[in-house]
PyMOL CGO cylinders between C-alpha atoms (Angstrom):
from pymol import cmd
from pymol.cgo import CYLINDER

trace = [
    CYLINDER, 61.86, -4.93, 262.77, 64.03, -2.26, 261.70, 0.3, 1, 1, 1, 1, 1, 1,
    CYLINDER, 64.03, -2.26, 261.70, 63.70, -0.21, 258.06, 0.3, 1, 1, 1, 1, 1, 1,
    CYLINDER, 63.70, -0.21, 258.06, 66.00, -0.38, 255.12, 0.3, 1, 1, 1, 1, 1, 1,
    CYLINDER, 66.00, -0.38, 255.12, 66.21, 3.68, 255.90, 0.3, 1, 1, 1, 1, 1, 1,
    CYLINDER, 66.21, 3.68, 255.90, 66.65, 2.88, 259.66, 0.3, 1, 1, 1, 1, 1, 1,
    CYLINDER, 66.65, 2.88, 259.66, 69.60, 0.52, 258.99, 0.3, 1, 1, 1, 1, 1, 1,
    CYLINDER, 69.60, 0.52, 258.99, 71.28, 2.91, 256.60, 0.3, 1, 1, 1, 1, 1, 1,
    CYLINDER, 71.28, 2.91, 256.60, 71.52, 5.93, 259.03, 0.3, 1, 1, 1, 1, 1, 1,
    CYLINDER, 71.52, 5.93, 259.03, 72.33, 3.30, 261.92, 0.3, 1, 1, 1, 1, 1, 1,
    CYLINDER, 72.33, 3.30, 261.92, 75.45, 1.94, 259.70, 0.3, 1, 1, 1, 1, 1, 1,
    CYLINDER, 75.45, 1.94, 259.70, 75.77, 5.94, 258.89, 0.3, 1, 1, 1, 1, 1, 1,
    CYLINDER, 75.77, 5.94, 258.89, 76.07, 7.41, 262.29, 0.3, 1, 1, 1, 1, 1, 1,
    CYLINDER, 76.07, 7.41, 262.29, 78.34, 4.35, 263.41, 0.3, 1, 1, 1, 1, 1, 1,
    CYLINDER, 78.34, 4.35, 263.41, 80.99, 5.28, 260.75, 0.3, 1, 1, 1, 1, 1, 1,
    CYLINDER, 80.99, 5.28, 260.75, 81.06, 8.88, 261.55, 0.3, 1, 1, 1, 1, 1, 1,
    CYLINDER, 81.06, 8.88, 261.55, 81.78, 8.43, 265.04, 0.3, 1, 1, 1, 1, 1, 1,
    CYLINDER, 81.78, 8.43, 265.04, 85.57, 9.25, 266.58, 0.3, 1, 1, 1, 1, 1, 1,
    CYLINDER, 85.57, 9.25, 266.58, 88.60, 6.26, 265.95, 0.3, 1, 1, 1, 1, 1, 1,
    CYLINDER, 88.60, 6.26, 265.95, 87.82, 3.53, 268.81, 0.3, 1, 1, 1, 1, 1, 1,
    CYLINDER, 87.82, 3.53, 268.81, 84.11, 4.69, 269.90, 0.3, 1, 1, 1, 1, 1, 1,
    CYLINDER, 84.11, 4.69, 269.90, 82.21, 2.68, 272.52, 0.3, 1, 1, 1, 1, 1, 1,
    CYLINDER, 82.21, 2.68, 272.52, 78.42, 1.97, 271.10, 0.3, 1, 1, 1, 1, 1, 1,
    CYLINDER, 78.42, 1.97, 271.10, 76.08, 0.24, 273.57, 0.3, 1, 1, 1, 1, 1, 1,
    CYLINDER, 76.08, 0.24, 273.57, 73.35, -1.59, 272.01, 0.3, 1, 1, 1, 1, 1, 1,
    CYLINDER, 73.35, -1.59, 272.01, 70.19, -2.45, 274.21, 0.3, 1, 1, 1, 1, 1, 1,
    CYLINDER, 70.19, -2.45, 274.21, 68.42, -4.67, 272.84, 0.3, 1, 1, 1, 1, 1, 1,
    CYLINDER, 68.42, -4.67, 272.84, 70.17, -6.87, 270.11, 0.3, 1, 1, 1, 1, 1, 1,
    CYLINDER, 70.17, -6.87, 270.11, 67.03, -9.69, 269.90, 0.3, 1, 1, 1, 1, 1, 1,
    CYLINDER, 67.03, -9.69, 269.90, 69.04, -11.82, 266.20, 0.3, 1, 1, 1, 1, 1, 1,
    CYLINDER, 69.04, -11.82, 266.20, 71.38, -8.91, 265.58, 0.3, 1, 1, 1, 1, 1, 1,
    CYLINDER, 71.38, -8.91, 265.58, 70.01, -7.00, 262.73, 0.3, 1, 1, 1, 1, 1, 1,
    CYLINDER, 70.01, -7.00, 262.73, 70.61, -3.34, 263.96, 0.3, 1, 1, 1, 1, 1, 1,
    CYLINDER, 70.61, -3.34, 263.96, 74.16, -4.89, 265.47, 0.3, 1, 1, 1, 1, 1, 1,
    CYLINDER, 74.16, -4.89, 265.47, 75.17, -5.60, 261.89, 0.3, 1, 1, 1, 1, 1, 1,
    CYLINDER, 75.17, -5.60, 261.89, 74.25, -2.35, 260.68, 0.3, 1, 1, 1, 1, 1, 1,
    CYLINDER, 74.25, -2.35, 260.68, 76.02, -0.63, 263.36, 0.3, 1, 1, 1, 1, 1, 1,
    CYLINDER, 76.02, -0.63, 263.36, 79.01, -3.45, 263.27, 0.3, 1, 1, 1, 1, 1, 1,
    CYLINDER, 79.01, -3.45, 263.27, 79.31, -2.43, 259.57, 0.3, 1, 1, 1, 1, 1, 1,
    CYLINDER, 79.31, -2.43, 259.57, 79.69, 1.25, 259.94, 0.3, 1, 1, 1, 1, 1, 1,
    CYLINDER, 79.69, 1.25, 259.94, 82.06, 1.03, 262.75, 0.3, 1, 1, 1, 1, 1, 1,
    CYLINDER, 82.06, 1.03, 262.75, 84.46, -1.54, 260.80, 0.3, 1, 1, 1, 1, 1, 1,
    CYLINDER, 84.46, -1.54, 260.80, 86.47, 1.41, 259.87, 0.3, 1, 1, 1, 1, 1, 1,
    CYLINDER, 86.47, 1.41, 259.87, 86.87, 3.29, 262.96, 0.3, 1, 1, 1, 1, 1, 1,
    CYLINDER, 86.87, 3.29, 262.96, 88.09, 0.84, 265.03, 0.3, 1, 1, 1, 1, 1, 1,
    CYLINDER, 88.09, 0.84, 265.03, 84.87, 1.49, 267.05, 0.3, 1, 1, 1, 1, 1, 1,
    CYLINDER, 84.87, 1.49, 267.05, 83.20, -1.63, 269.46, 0.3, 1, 1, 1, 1, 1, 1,
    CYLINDER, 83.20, -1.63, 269.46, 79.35, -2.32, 270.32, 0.3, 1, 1, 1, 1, 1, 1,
    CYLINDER, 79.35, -2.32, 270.32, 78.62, -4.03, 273.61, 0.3, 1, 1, 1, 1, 1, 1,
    CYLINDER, 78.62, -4.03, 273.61, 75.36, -5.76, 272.54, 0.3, 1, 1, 1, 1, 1, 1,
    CYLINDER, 75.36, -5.76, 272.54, 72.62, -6.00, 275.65, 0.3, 1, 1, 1, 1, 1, 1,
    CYLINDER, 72.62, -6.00, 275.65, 70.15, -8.60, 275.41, 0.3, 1, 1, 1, 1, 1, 1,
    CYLINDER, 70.15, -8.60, 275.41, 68.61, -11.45, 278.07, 0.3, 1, 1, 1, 1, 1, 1,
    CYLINDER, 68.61, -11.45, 278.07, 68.70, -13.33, 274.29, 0.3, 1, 1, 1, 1, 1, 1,
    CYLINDER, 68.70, -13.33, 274.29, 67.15, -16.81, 275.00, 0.3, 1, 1, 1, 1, 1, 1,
    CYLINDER, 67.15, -16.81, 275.00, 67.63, -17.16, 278.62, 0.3, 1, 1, 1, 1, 1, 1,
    CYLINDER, 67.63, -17.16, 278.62, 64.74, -17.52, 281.13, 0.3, 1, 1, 1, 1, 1, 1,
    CYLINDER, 64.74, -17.52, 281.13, 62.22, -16.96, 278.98, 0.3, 1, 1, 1, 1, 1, 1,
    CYLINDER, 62.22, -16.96, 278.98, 59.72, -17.30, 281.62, 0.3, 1, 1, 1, 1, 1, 1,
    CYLINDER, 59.72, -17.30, 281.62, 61.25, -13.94, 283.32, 0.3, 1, 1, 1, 1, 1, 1,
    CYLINDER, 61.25, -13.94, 283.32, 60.99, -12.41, 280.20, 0.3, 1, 1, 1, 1, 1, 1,
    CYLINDER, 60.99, -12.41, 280.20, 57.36, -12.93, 279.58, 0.3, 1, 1, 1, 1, 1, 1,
    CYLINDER, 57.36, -12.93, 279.58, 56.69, -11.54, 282.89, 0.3, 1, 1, 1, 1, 1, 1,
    CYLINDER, 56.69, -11.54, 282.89, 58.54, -8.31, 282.29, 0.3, 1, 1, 1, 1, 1, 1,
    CYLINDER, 58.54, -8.31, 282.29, 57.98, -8.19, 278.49, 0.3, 1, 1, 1, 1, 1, 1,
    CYLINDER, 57.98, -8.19, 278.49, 56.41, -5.20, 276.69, 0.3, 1, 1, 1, 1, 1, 1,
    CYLINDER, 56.41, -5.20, 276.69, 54.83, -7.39, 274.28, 0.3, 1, 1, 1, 1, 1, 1,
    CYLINDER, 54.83, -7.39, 274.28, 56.08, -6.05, 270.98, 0.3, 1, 1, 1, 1, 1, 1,
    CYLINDER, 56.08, -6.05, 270.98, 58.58, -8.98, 269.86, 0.3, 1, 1, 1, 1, 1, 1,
    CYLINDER, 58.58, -8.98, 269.86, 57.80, -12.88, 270.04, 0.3, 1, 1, 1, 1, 1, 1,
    CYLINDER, 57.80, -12.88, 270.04, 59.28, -14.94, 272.44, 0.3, 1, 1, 1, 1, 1, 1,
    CYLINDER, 59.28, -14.94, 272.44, 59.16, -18.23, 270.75, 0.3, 1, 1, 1, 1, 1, 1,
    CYLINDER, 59.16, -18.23, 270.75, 62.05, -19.35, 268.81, 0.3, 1, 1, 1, 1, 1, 1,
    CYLINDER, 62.05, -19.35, 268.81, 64.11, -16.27, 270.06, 0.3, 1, 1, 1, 1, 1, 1,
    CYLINDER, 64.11, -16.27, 270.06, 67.39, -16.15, 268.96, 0.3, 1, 1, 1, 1, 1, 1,
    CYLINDER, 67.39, -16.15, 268.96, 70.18, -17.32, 271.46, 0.3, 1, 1, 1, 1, 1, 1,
    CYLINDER, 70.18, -17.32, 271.46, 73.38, -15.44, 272.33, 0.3, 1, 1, 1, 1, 1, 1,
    CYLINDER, 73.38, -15.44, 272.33, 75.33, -18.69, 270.39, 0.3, 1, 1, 1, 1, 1, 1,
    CYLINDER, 75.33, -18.69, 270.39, 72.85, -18.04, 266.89, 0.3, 1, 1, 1, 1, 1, 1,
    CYLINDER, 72.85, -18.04, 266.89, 73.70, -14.38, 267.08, 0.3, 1, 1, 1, 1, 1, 1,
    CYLINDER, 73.70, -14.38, 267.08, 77.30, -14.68, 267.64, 0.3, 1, 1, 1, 1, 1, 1,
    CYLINDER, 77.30, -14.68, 267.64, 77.42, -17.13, 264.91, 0.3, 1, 1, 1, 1, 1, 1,
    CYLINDER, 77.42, -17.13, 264.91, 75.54, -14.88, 262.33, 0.3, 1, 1, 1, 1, 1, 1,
    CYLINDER, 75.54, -14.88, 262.33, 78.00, -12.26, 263.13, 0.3, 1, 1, 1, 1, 1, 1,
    CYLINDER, 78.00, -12.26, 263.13, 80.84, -14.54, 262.50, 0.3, 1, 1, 1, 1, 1, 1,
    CYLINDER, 80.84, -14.54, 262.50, 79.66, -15.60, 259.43, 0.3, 1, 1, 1, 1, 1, 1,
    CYLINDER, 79.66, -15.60, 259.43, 78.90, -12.15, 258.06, 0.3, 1, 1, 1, 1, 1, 1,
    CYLINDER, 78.90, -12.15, 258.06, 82.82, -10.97, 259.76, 0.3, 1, 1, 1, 1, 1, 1,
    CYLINDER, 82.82, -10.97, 259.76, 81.65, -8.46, 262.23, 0.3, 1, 1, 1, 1, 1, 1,
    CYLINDER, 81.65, -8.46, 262.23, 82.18, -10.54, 265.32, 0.3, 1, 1, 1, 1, 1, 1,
    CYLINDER, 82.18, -10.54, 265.32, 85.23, -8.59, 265.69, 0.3, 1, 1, 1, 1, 1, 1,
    CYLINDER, 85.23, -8.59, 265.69, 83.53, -5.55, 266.28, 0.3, 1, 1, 1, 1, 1, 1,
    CYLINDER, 83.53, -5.55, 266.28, 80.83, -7.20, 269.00, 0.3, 1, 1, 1, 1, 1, 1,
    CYLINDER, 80.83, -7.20, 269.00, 80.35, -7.99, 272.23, 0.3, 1, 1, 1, 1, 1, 1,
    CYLINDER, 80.35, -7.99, 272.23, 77.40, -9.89, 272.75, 0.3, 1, 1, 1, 1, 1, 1,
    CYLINDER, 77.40, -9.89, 272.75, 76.57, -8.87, 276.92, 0.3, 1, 1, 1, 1, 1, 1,
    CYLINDER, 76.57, -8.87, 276.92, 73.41, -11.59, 277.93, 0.3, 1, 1, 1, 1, 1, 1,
    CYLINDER, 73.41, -11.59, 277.93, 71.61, -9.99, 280.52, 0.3, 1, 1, 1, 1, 1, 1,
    CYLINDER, 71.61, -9.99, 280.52, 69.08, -6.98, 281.00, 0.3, 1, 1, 1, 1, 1, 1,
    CYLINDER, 69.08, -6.98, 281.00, 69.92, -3.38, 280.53, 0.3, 1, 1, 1, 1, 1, 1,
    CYLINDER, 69.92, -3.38, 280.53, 69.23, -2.50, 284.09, 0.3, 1, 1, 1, 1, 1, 1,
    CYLINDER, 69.23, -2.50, 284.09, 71.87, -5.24, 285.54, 0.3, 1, 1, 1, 1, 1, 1,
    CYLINDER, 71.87, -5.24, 285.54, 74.77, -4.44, 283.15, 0.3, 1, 1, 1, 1, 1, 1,
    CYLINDER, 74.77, -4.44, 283.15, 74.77, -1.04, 283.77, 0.3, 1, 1, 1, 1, 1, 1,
    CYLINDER, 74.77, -1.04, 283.77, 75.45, -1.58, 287.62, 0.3, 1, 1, 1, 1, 1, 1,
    CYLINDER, 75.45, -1.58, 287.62, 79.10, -3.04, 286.20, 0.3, 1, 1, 1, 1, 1, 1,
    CYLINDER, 79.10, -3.04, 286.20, 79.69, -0.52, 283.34, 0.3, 1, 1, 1, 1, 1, 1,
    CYLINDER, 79.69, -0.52, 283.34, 83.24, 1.22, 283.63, 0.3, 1, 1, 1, 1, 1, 1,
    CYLINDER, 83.24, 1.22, 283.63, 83.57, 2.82, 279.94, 0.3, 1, 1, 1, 1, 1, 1,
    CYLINDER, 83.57, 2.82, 279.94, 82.32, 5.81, 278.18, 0.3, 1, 1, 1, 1, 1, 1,
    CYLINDER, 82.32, 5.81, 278.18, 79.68, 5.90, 275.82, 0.3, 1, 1, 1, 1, 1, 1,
    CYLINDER, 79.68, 5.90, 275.82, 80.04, 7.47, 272.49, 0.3, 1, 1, 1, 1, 1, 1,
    CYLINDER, 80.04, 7.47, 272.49, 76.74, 6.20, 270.99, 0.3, 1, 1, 1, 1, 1, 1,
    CYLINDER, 76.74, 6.20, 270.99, 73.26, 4.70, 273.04, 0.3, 1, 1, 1, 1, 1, 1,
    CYLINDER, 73.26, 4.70, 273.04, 71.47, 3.23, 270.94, 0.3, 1, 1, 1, 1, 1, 1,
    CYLINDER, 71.47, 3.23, 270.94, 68.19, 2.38, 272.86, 0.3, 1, 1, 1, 1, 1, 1,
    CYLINDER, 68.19, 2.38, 272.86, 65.96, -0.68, 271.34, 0.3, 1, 1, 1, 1, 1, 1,
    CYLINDER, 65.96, -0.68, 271.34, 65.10, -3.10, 274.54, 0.3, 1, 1, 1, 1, 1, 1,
    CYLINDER, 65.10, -3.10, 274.54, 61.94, -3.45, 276.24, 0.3, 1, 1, 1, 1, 1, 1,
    CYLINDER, 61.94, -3.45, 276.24, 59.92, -0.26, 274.99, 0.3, 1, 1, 1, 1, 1, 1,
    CYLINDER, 59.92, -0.26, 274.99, 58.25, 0.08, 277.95, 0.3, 1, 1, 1, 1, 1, 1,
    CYLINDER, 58.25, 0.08, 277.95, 61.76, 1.12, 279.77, 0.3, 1, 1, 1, 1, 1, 1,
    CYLINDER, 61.76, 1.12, 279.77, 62.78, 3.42, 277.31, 0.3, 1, 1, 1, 1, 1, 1,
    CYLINDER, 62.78, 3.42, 277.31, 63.21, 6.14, 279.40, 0.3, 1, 1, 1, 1, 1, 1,
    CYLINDER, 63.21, 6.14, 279.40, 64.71, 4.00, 282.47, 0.3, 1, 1, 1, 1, 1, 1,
    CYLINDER, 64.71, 4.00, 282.47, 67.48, 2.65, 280.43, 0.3, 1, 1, 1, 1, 1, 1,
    CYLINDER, 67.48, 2.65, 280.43, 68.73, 6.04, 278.87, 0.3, 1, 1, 1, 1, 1, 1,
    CYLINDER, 68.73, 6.04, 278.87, 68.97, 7.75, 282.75, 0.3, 1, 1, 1, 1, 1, 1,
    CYLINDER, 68.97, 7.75, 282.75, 70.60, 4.41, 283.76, 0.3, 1, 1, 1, 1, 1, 1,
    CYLINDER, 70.60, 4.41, 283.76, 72.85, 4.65, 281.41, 0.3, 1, 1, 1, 1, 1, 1,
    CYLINDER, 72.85, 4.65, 281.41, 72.93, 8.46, 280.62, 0.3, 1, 1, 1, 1, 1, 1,
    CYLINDER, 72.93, 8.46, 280.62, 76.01, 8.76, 283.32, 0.3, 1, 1, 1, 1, 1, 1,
    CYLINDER, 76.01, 8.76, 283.32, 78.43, 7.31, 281.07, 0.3, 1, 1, 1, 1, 1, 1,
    CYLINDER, 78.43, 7.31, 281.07, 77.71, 9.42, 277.70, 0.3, 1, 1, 1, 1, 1, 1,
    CYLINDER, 77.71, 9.42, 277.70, 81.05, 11.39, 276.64, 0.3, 1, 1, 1, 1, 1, 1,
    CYLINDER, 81.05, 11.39, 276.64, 80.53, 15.21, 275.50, 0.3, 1, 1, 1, 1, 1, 1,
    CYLINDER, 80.53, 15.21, 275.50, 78.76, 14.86, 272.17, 0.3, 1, 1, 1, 1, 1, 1,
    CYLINDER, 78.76, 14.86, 272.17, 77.60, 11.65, 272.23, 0.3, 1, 1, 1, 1, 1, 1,
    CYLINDER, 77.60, 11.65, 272.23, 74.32, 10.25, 270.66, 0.3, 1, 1, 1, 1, 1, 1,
    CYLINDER, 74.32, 10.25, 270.66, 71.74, 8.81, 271.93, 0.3, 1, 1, 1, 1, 1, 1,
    CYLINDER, 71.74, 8.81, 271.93, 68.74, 6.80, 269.45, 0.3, 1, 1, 1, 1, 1, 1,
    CYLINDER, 68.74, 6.80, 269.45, 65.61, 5.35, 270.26, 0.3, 1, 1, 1, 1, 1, 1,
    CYLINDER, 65.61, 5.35, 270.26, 64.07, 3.10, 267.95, 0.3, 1, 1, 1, 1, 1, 1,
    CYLINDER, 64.07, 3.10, 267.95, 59.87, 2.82, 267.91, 0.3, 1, 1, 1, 1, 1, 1,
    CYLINDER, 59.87, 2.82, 267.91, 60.13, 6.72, 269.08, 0.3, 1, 1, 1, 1, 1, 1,
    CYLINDER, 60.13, 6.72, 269.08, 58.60, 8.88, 266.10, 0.3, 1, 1, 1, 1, 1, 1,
    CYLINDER, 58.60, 8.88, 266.10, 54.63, 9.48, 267.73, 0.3, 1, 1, 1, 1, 1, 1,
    CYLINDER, 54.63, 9.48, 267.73, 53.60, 8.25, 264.21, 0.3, 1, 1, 1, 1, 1, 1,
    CYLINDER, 53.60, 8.25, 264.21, 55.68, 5.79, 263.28, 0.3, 1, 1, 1, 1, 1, 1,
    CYLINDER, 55.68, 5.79, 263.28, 56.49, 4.28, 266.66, 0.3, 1, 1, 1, 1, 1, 1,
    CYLINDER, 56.49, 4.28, 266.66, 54.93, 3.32, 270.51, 0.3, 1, 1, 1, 1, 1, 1,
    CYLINDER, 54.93, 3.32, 270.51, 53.41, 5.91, 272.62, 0.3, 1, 1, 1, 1, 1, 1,
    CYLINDER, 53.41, 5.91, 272.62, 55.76, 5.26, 275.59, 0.3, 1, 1, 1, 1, 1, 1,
    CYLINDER, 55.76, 5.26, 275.59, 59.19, 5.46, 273.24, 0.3, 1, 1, 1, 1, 1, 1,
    CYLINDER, 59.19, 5.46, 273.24, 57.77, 8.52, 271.61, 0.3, 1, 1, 1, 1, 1, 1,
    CYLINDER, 57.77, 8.52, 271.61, 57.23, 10.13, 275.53, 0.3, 1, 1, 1, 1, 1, 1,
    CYLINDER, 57.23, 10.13, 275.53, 60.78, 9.30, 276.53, 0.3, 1, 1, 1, 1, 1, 1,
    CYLINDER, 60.78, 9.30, 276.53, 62.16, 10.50, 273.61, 0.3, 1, 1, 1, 1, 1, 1,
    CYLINDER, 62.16, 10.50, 273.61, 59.91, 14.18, 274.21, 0.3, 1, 1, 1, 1, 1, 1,
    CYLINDER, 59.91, 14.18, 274.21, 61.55, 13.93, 278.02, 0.3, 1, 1, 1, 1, 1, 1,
    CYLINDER, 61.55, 13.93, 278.02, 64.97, 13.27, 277.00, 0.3, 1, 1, 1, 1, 1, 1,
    CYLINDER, 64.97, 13.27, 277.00, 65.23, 15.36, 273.94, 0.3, 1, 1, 1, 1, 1, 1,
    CYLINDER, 65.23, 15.36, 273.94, 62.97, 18.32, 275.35, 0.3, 1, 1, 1, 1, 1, 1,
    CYLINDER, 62.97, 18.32, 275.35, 66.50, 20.18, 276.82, 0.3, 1, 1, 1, 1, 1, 1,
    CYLINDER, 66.50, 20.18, 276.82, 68.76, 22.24, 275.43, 0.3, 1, 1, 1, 1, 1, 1,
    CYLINDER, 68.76, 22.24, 275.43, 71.40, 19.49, 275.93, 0.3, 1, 1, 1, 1, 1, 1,
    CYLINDER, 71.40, 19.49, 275.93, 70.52, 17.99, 272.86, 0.3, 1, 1, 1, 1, 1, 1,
    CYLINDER, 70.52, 17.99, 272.86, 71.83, 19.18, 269.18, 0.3, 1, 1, 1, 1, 1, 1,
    CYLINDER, 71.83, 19.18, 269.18, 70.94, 17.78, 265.56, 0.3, 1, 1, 1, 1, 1, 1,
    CYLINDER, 70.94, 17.78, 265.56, 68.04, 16.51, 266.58, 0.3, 1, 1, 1, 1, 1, 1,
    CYLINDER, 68.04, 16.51, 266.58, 66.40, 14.73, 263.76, 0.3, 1, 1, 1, 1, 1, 1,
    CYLINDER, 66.40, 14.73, 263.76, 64.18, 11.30, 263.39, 0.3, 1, 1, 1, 1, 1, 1,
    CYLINDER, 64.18, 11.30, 263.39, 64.32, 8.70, 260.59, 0.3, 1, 1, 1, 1, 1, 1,
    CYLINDER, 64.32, 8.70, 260.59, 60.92, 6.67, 260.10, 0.3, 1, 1, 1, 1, 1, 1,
    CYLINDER, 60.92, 6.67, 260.10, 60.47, 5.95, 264.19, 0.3, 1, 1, 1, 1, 1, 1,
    CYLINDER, 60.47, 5.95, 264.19, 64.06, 6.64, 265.11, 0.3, 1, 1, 1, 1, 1, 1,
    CYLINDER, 64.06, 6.64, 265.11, 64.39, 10.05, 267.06, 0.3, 1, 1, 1, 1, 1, 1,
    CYLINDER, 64.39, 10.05, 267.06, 68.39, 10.49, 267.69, 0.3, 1, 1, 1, 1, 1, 1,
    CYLINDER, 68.39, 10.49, 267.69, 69.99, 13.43, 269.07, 0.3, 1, 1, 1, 1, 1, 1,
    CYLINDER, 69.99, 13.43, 269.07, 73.77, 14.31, 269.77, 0.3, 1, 1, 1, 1, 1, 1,
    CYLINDER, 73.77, 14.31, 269.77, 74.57, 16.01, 273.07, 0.3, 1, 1, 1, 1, 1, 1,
    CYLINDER, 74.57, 16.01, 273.07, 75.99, 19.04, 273.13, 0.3, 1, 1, 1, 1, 1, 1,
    CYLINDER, 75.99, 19.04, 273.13, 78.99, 19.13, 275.26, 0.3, 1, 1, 1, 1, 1, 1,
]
cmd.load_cgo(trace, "trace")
């Protein structure tokens, strides 16, 4: 689900980020992009708070879900806490279950990096939910965003969010469009 280029700028823009940064993952699904990101923050110090319903109610997922990842055999929160044990990133993770849109009502921390992957068809719901809590230059990514490479509705949130002058080094890699804001 994610590109060999994808992974390598994720794992790059997590290890260039300040000593004890605060990444927010939405959307984890088995943890690939988490490892990536884990990876690059080992470093720094940094932590990823991982959002994802996971395998729970799976019925209340298929009624709000956009249809572009399988719901059978998804992993649990347990599978993907175990993979990241095994590979020795757990460290870096926490592993949140829930959805986007209910975490955020308890969120109390800054945000140094968003890195947006959930439920494409919220795209631009979860970055003004969350879009609060971003520090002076943080980024913010979108995954499936690029018009070409990615989904129509990810590529319009990313033209509303990134269509300000907030926004600095814009640049996309394959269907990632990632910007970093300016103050």
């Amino acid at each position: 689900m994610i590109r060999h280029t994808e992974a390598g700028m994720l794992y790059q823009w997590a290890a260039a980020l300040p000593a004890n940064s605060v990444i927010v993952e939405i959307g984890c699904y088995g943890g690939l992009s988490t490892s990536y990101l884990a990876t690059g923050c080992a470093g720094n110090g940094s932590k990823i708070y991982a959002i994802d319903p996971f395998a729970s109610d799976l019925n209340l997922q298929a009624a709000r879900t956009d249809h572009a990842v399988r719901l059978e055999n998804k992993p649990s929160r347990d599978q993907v806490a175990q993979r990241l044990k095994q590979s020795g990133l757990a460290q870096h993770v926490e592993l949140i279950e829930g959805y986007s849109q209910e975490v955020v009502k308890n969120w109390n921390r800054k945000i140094d990096f968003l890195w947006i992957d959930g439920n494409h068809d919220r795209a631009y719901e979860d970055y003004t939910d969350w879009a609060p809590f971003l520090k002076p230059r943080a980024r913010v990514a979108l995954h499936d965003a690029h018009p070409v490479f990615g989904l129509t509705q990810v590529a319009e949130a990313a033209r509303k969010i990134f269509s300000t002058d907030e926004w600095v080094e814009l640049e996309h890699v394959k269907s990632i469009i990632t910007g970093v804001r300016k103050s």
